[in-house]
Backbone bond lengths (Angstrom), bond angles and torsions (degrees), N, CA, C in turn:
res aa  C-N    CA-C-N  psi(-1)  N-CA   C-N-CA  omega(-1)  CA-C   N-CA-C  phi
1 X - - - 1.445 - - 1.529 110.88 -
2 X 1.520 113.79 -32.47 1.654 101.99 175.36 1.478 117.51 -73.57
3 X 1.640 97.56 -32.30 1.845 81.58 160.98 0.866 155.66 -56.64
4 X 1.771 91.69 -16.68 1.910 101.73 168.39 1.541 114.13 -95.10
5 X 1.292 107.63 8.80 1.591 111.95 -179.41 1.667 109.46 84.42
6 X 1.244 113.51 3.46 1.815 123.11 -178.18 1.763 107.20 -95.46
7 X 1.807 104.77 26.56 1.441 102.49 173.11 0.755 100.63 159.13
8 X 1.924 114.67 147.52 1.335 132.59 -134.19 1.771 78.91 -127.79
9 X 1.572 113.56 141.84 1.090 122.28 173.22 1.858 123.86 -129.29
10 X 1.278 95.81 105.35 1.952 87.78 -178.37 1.270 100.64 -101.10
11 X 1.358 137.95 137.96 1.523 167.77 -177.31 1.378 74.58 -52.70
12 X 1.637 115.62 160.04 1.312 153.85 136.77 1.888 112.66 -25.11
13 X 1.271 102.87 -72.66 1.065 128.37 175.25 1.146 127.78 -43.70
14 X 1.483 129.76 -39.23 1.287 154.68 166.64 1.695 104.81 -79.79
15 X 1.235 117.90 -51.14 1.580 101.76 -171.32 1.253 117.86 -59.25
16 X 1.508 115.30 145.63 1.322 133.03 178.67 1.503 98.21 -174.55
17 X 1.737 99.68 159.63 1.483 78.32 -171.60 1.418 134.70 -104.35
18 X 1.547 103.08 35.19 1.700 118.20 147.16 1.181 97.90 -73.23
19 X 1.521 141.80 -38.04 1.131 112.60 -157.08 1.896 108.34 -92.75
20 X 0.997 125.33 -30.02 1.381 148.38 156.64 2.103 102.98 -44.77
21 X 0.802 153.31 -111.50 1.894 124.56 134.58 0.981 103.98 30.73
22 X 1.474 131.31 -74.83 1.771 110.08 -169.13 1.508 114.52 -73.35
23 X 1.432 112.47 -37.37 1.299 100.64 -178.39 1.367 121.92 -81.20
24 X 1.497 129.80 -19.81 1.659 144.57 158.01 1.783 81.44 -42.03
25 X 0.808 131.00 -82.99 1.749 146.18 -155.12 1.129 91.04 -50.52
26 X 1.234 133.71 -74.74 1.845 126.39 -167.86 1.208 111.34 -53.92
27 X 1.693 121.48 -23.65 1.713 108.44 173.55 1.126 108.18 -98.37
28 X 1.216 122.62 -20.12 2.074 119.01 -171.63 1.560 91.56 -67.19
29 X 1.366 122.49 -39.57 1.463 120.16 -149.58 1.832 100.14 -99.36
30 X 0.846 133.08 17.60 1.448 151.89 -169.48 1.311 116.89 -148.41
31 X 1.153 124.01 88.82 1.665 143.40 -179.32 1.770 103.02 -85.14
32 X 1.034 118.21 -28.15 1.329 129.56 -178.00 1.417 84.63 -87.16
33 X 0.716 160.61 -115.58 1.983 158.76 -108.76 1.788 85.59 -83.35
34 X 1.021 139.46 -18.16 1.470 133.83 177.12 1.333 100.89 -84.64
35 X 1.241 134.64 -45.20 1.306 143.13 171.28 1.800 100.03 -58.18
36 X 0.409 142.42 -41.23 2.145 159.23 -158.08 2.156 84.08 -80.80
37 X 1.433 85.71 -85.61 1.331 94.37 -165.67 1.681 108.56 -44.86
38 X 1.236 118.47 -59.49 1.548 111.30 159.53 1.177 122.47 -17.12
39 X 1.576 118.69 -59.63 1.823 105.38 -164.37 1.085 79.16 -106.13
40 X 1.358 159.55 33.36 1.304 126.85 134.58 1.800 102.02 -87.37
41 X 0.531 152.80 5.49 2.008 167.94 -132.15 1.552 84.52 -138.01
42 X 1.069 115.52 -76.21 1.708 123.82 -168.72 1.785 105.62 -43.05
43 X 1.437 105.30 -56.26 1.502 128.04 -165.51 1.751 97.38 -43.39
44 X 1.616 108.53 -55.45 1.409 106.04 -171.79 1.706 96.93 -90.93
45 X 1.010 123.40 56.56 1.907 95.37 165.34 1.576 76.35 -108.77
46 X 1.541 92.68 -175.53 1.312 152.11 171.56 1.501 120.48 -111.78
47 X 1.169 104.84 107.49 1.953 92.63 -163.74 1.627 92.60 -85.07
48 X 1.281 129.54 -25.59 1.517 128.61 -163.79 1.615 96.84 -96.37
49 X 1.467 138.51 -10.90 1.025 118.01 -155.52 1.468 126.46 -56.58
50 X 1.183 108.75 -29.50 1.683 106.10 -163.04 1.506 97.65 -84.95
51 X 1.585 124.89 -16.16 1.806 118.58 158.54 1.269 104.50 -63.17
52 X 1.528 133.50 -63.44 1.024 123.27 177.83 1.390 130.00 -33.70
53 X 1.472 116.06 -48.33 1.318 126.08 -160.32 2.203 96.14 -81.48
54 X 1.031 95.70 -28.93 1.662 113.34 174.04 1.284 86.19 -60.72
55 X 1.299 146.07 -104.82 1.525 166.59 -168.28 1.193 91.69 -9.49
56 X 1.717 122.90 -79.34 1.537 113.87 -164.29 1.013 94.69 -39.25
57 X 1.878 124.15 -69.76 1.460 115.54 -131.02 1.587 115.96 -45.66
58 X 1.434 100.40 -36.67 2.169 121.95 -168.03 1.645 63.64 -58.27
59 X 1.188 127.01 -96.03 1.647 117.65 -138.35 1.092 113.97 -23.59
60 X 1.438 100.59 -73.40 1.781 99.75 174.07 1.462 120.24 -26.80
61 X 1.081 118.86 -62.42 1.600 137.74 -169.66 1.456 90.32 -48.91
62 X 1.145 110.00 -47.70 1.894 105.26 -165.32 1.598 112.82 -57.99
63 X 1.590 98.23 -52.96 1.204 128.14 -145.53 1.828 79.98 -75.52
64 X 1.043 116.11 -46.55 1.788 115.62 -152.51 1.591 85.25 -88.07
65 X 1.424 158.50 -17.41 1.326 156.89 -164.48 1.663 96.90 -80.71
């Protein structure tokens, strides 16, 4: 998702929660990059996924019963 720009990523290493604060702050205060990250978020969903992901499981279930 950060590759599509639909999410902000801080390393392990870096989080703390000054650093968690700064980044809450860079998106609360930026309606434009919230707007960005949104339709890039939108761009990759799946509107059917969680039927889909329902569907396999029954297969499985069938197939493994």
């Amino acid at each position: 998702m950060s590759d599509a720009g639909a999410a902000a990523v801080v390393e392990d290493a870096e989080l703390d929660g000054d650093r968690l604060a700064e980044e809450i702050d860079r998106l609360a205060g930026n309606p434009a990059l919230r707007g960005r990250m949104g339709a890039a978020a939108r761009s990759l969903a799946v509107p059917d996924a969680a039927a889909r992901v329902a569907e396999l499981v029954g297969e499985h279930a069938r197939r493994s019963s």
